[in-house]
C-alpha positions in Angstrom: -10.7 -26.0 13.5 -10.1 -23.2 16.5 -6.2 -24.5 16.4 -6.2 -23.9 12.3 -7.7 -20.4 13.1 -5.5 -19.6 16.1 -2.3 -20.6 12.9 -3.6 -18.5 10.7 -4.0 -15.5 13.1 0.1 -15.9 13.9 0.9 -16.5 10.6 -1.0 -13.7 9.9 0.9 -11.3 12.6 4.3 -12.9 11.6 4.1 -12.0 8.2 3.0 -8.5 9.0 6.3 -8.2 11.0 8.4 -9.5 8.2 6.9 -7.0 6.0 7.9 -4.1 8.0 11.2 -6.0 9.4 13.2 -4.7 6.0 12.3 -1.0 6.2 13.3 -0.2 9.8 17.2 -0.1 9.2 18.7 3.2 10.4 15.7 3.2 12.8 17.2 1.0 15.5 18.8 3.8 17.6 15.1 6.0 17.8 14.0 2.7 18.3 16.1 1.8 21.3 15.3 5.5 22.7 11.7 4.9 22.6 12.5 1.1 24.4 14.6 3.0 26.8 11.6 5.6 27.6 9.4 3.1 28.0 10.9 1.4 30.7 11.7 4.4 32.2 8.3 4.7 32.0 7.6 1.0 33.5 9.9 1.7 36.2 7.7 4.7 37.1 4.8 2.9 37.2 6.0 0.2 39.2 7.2 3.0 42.1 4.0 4.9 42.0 1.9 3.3 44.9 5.1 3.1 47.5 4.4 6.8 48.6 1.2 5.9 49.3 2.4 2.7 51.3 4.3 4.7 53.3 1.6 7.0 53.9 -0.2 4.6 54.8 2.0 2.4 57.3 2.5 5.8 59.0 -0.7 7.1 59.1 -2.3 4.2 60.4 -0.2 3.0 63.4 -0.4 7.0 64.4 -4.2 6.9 64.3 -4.4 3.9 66.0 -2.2 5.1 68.7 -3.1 8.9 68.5 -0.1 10.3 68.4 2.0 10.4 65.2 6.1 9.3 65.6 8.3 12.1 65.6 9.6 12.8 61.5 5.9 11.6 60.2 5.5 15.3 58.6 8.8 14.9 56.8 7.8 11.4 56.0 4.4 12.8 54.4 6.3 15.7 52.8 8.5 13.1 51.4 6.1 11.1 50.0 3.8 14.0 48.9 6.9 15.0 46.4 7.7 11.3 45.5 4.4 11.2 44.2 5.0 14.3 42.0 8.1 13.4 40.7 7.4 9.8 39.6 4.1 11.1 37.8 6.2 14.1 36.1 8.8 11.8 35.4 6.3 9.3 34.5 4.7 11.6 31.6 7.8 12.8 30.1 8.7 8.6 29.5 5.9 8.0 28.2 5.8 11.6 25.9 9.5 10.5 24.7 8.8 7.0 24.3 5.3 7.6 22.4 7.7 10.2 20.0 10.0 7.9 19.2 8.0 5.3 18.7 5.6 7.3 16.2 8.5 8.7 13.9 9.8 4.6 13.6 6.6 3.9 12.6 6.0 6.7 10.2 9.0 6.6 8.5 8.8 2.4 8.1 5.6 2.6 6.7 6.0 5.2 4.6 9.2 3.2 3.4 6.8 0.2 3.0 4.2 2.4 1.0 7.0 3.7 -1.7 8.2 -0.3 -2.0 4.2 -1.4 -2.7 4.3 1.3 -5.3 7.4 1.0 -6.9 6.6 -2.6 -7.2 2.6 -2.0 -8.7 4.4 0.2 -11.0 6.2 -2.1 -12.0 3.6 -4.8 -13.2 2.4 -5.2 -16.7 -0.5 -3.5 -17.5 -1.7 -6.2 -19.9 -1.6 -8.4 -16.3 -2.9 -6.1 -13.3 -2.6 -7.7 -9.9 -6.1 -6.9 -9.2 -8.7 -4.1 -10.0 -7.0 -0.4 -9.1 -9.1 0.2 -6.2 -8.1 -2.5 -4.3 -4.4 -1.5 -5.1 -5.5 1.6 -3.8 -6.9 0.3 -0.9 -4.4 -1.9 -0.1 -1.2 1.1 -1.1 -3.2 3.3 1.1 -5.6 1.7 3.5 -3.3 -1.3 4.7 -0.5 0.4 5.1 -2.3 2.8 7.4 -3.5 0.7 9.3 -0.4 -1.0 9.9 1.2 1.9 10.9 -1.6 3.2 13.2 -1.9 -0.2 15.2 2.2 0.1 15.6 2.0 3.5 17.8 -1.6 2.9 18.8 -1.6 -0.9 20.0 2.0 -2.1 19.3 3.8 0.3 21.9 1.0 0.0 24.6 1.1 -3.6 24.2 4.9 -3.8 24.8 4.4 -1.3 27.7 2.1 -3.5 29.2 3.3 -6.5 29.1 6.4 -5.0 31.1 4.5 -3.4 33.4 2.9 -6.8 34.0 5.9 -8.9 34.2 7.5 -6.5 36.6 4.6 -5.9 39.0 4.1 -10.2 39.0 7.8 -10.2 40.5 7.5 -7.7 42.7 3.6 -9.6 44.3 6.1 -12.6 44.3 8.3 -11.1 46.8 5.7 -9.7 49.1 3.5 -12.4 49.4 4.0 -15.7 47.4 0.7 -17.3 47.9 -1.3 -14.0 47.4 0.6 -13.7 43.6 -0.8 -16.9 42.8 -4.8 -15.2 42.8 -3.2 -13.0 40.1 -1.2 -15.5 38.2 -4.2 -18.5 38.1 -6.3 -16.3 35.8 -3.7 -15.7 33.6 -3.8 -19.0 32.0 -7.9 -18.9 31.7 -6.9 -15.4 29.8 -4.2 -16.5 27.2 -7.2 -19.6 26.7 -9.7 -17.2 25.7 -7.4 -14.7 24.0 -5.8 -17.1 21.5 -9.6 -18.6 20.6 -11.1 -14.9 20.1 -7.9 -13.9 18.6 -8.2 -16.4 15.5 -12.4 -16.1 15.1 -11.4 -12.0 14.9 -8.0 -12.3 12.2 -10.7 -14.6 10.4 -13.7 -11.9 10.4 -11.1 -8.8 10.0 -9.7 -10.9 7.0 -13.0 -10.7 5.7 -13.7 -7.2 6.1 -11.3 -6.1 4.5 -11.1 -8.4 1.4 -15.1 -7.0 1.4 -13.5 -3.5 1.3 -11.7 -3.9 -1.4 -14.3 -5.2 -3.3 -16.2 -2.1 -3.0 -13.2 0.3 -3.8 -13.0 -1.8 -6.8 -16.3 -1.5 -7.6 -16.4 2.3 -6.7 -13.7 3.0 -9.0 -15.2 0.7 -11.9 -18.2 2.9 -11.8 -16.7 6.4 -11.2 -14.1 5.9 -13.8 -17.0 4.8 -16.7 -19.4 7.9 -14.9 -20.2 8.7 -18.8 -21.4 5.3 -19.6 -23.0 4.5 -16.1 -25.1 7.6 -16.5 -25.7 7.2 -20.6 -27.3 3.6 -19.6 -29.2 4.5 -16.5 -27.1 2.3 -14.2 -26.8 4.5 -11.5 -29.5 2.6 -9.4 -28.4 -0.7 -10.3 -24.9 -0.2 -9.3 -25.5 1.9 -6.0 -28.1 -1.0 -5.0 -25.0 -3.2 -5.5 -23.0 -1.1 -3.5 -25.0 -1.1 -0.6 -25.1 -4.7 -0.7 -21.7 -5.1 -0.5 -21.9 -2.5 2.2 -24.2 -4.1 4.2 -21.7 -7.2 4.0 -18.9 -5.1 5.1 -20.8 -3.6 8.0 -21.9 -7.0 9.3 -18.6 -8.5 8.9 -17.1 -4.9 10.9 -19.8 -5.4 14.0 -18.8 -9.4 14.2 -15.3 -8.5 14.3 -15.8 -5.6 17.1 -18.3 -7.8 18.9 -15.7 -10.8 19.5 -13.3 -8.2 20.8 -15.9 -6.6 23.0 -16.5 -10.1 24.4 -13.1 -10.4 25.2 -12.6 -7.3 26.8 -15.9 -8.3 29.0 -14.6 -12.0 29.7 -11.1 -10.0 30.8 -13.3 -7.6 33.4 -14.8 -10.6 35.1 -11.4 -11.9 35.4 -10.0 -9.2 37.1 -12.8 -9.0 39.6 -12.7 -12.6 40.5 -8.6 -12.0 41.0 -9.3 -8.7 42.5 -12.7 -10.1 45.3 -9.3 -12.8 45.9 -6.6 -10.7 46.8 -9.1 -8.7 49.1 -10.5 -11.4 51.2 -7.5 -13.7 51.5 -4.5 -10.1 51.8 -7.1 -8.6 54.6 -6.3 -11.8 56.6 -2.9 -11.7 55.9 -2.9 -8.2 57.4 -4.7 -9.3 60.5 -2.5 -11.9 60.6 0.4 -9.5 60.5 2.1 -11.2 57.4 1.7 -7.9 55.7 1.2 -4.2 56.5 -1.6 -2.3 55.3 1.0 -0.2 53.3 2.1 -3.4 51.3 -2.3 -4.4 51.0 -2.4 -1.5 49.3 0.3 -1.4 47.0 -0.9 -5.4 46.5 -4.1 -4.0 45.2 -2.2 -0.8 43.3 -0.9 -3.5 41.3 -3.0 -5.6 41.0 -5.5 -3.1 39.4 -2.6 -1.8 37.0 -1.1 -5.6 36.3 -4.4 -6.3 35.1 -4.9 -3.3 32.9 -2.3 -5.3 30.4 -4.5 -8.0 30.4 -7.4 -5.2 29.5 -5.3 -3.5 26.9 -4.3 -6.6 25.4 -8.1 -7.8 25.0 -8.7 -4.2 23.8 -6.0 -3.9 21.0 -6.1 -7.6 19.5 -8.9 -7.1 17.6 -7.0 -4.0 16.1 -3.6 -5.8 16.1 -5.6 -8.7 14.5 -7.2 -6.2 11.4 -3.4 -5.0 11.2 -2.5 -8.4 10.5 -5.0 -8.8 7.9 -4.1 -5.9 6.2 -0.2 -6.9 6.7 -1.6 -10.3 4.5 -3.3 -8.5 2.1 0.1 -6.4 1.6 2.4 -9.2 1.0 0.1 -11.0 -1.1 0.4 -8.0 -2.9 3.9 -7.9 -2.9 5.0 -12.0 -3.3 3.7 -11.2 -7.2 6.9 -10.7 -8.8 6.7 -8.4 -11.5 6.7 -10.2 -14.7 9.2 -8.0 -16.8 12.6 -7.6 -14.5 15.7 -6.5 -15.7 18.5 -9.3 -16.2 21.5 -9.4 -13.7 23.6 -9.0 -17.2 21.3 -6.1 -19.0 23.2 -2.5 -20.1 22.5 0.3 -21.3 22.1 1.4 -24.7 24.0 3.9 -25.9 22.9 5.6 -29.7 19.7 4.2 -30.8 19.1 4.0 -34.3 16.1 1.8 -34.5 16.8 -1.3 -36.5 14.0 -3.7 -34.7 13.6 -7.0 -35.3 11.5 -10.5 -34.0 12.9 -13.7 -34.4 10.4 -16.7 -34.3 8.8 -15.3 -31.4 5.6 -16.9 -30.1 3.4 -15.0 -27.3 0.6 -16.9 -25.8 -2.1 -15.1 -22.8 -2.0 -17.7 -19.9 -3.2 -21.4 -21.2 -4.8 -20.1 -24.5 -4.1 -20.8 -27.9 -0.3 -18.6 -29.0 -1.4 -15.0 -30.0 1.6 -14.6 -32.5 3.2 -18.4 -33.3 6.6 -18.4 -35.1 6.2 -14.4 -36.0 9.1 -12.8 -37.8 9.8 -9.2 -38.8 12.7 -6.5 -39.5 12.4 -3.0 -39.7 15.0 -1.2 -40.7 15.9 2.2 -39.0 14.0 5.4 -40.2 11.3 3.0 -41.8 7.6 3.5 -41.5 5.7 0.5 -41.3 2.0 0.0 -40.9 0.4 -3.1 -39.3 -3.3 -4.4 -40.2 -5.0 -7.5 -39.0 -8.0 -8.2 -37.4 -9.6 -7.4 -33.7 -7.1 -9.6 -31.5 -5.1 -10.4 -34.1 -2.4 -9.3 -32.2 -1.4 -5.9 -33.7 -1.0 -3.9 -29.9 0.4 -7.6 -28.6 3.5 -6.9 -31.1 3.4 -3.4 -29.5 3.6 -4.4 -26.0 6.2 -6.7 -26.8 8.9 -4.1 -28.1 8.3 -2.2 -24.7 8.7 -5.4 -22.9 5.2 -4.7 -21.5 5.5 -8.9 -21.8 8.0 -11.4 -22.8 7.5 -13.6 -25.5 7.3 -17.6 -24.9 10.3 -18.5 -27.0 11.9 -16.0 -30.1 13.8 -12.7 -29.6 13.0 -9.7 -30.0 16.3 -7.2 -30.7 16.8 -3.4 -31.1 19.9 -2.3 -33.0 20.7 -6.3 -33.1 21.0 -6.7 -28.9 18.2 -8.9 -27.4 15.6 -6.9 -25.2 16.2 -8.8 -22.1 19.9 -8.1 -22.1 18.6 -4.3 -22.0 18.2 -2.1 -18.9 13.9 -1.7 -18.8 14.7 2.2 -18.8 17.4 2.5 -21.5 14.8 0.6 -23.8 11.8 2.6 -23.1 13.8 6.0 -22.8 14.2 4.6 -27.3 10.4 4.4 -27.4 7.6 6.9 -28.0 4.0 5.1 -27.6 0.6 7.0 -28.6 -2.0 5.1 -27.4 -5.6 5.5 -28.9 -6.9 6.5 -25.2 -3.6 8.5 -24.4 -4.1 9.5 -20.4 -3.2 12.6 -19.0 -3.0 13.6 -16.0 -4.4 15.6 -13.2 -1.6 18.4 -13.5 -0.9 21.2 -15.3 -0.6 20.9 -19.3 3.1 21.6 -19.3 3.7 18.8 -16.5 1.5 16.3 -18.8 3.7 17.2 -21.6 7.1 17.1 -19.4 6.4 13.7 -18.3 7.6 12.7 -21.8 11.2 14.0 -20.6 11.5 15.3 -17.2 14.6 16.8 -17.5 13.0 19.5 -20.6 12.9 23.3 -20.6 10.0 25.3 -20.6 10.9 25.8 -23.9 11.0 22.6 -25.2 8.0 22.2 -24.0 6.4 24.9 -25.5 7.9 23.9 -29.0 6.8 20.2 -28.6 3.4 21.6 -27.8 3.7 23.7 -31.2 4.9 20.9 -33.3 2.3 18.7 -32.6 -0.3 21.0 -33.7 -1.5 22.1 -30.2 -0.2 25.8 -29.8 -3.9 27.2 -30.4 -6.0 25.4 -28.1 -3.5 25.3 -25.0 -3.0 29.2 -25.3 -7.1 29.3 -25.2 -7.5 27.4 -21.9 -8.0 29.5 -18.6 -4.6 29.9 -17.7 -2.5 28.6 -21.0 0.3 26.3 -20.1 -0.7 26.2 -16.5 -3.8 24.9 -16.4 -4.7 22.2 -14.4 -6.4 19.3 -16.2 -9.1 17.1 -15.1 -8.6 13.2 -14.3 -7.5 11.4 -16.9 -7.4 14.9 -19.1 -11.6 14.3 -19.1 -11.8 18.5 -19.1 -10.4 18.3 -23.1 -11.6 16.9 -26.1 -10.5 13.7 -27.6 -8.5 15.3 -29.8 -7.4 17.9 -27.9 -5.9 15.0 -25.2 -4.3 12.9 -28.1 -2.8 16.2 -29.2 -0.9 16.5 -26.1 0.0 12.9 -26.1 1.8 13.5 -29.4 3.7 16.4 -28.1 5.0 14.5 -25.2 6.2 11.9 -27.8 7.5 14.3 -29.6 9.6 15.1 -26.7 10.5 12.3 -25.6 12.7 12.4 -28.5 12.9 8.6 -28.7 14.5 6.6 -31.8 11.6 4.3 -32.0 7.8 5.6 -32.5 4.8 2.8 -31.8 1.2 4.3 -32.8 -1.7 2.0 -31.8 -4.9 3.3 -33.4 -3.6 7.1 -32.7 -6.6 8.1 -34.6 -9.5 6.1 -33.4 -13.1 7.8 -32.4 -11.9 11.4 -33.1 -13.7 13.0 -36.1 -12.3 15.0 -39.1 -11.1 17.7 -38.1 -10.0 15.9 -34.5 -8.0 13.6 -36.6 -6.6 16.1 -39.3 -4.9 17.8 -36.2 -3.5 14.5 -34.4 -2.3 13.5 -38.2 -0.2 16.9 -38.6 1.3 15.9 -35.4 2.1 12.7 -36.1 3.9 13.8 -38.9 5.8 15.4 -36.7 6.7 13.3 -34.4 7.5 10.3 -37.0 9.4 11.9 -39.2 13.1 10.1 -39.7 12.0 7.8 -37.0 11.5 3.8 -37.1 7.6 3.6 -36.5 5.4 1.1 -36.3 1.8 2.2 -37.3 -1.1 -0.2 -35.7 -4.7 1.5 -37.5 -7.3 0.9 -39.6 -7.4 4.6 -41.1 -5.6 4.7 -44.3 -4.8 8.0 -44.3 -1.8 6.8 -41.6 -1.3 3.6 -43.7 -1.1 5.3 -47.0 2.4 7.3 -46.0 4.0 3.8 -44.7 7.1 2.2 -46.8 5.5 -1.1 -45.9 2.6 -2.2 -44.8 2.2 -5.7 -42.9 -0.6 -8.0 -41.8 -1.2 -10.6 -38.8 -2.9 -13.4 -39.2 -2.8 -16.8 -37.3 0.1 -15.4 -35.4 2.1 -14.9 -37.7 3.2 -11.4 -39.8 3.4 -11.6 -43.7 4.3 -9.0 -45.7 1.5 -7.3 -48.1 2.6 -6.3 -51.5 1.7 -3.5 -53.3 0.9 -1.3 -50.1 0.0 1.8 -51.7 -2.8 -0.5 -53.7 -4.1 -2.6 -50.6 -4.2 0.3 -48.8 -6.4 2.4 -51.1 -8.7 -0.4 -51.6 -8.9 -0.3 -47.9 
């Protein structure tokens, strides 16, 4: 069981290192500066007690004597400046190497961070990876800490262990047998480091997969705060919270608490070496095997060999929360995203918007097929509305000519070229979606409505803004076209948000329009408005109309319905609709 902990832990810490492996080309020369610093640094450390030993070899035959060899005072004067310079030149190493070794870091993690979101961006959002705060968590969090246990653990670590190595050789040559008090523990220490070291990965994995419970709780409730409040959940959920805080807390104090005991076992270690290398190297001094000069540079180093040992207790339980967060990132990232483009996929040149499915069957994971055998053609410029029950699979069609998902067997084609032999962003650059929640975002209202087109004028954004009917109101807010809008647009009305959605359809400019209930919980006059955009935005376009509000189905050339997965046509539209 403790072996099958102790795996996990370095399977844990190697693929933390793989993840960050990738992003550090182009770092490798700061990299080998910092290296270089730190043994300078090393090499420092490793000459600062032989002043004092020569101090001390020419202090104490003087005072036993009482009279001091001619040259002593230059000796001490000697010494007193060695001492200086290897501390000066001991802090500037360590200043360099710390530098160099903090911008590698940065700039990998923050390399690492852009990948996770590029690729969480890149999932379906009929399929998220997990609730959206744990992404967050894990985007922000985990990455952190990885990069905070590289400059805060990772360098002294290697620092250390140099430091050790090189002050082991150096006992070796003074005084074979004495090197063995320090070397015997060492074996008793890796023991009990590679036990605690799995029983901490196991409790930090814990913690953390705790802590990203709760941020997906916390974001759950703060994103439904209307509904939380309107029920009267806020005790409930903030009883549930502390629960799960409770949890985390316990799991938190178990993990530091194994690593405390580490650290303490390490201390008694150290004295038992240290009481050694007194009793037996103060015989080996009367004995005249060693000066008192070399005693105390035995004892210099042993203290500072040792401190490694401390260090290393100190920093696995950090190093082994890095390595669960590390996990938790590549689990994140070994999800492929589930709509790629094809080696083989182009660009599209000029859309005109003939779409059409072929056959094509879409089921959700093992249940029944959501559209079986479904079959439709639009022709360009056509306005076609679709009806069907609740999970019929009206916004399933949707998401399908975005690629949003891929259908199980069929093709779906735009201007006769199969989807999956397009480039993702040529095929959504043809596409303008209106959502019934559209979101906004927490910018300003032109940057909401640019995000249709970066590349826009003010201008055009303005105009957009006027065509789709929401001139009036933006001019109204606090500071017009500038204002910064609430999460999620929450600061405007429904209609006022869908409004806005329309006008960054409108320009988007796109070929292809999709409108999935557009029109949905907004009243009248909220919906008059949205509709005087939409005909806007729709007009001369190929658009696919999902609603059940017949005054968007009553403009539509055709009008279709899904049922039992597949799409028939309805005749008589204009009739069916009005007896809608």
């Amino acid at each position: 069981m403790r072996a099958g902990k102790r795996r996990d832990a370095l399977h844990a810490l190697r693929r933390s290192i793989g993840l960050l492996r990738p992003h550090t080309a182009g770092q490798r020369a700061l990299a080998g500066a910092g290296l270089a610093a730190l043994v300078g640094e090393v090499v420092m450390r490793l000459l600062e007690p032989w002043p004092v030993k020569v101090v001390v070899d020419a202090v104490v035959p003087a005072a036993a004597g009482g009279t001091a060899p001619p040259g002593t005072g230059a000796v001490l004067a000697a010494a007193a400046v060695a001492v200086l310079v290897v501390a000066g030149l001991r802090a500037l190493f360590a200043y360099l190497s710390t530098v160099c070794f903090a911008l590698v870091g940065s700039r990998v993690t923050t390399r690492l961070r852009a990948r996770v979101y590029d690729h969480l961006l890149g999932q379906s959002p009929t399929a998220p990876l997990a609730r959206s705060g744990d992404m967050v968590n894990r985007l922000v969090g985990d990455v952190g800490r990885l990069q905070e246990v590289a400059v805060t653990a990772g360098l002294p670590l290697v620092g250390n262990v140099l430091t050790f190595t090189g002050m082991v050789v150096v006992m070796v040559v003074l005084d074979p047998l004495l090197a063995l008090a320090v070397l015997g523990v060492l074996p008793v220490f890796l023991l009990l480091g590679g036990h605690s070291g799995g029983l901490i990965n196991e409790a930090s994995r814990a913690q953390r997969r705790r802590e990203g419970d709760m941020a997906g709780d916390a974001g759950e409730a703060l994103g439904a705060l209307r509904v939380v409040q309107a029920y009267g959940l806020e005790g409930e959920l903030a009883d549930r919270f502390a629960a799960a805080n409770e949890k985390t807390l316990s799991t938190g104090v178990k993990a530091r608490r194994l690593a405390a005991a580490l650290e303490r076992r390490t201390d008694v270690l150290v004295g038992i070496a240290t009481a050694v290398v007194l009793g037996y190297g103060a015989q080996r001094v009367l004995a005249g095997s060693l000066t008192p000069g070399e005693l105390v540079v035995f004892l210099t180093y042993l203290k500072s060999a040792f401190k490694p040992m401390r260090d290393l207790a100190k920093h696995t339980g950090r190093i082994t929360r890095a390595a669960a967060s590390g996990e938790r990132v590549a689990d994140l990232l070994d999800v492929p995203p589930p709509v790629i483009d094809r080696s083989w996929a182009r660009s599209m040149g000029r859309v005109r918007g003939d779409l059409r499915l072929e056959a094509v069957t879409v089921a959700h994971g093992a249940g029944p097929p959501v559209l079986q055998e479904a079959s439709l053609h639009v022709l360009p410029g056509q306005r076609v509305g679709v009806v069907g029950a609740s999970g019929a699979g009206k916004s399933t069609l949707l998401s399908l000519l975005v690629r949003f998902l891929e259908p199980s067997s069929g093709t779906v084609r735009l201007d006769g070229h199969a989807l999956e032999d397009l480039t993702l962003g040529s095929l959504r650059s043809s596409v303008a979606l209106v959502l019934q929640e559209s979101v906004l975002f927490a910018t300003s209202v032109r940057e909401n409505v640019r995000f249709g087109r970066p590349e826009a004028t003010d201008a055009e954004v303005e105009e957009a803004i006027r065509l789709a009917d929401a001139e009036d109101f933006v001019r109204a807010l606090p500071d017009g076209h500038e204002t910064v809008l609430g999460e999620r647009g929450a600061s405007l009305s429904g209609g006022q948000r869908q409004r806005l959605a329309v006008a960054r359809a409108i320009l988007r400019d796109a070929a292809v329009v999709l409108l999935d209930e557009p029109t949905t919980g907004l009243d009248e006059r909220g919906a008059y408005e949205v509709l005087r955009g939409l005909d806007q935005l729709t007009s001369g376009r190929t658009t696919l109309v999902v609603s059940h509000d017949y005054r968007l189905l009553r403009d539509c050339d055709r009008l279709v319905e899904i049922a039992d997965g597949r799409v028939r046509e309805l005749p008589c539209a204009a009739r069916v609709v009005r007896a809608g």
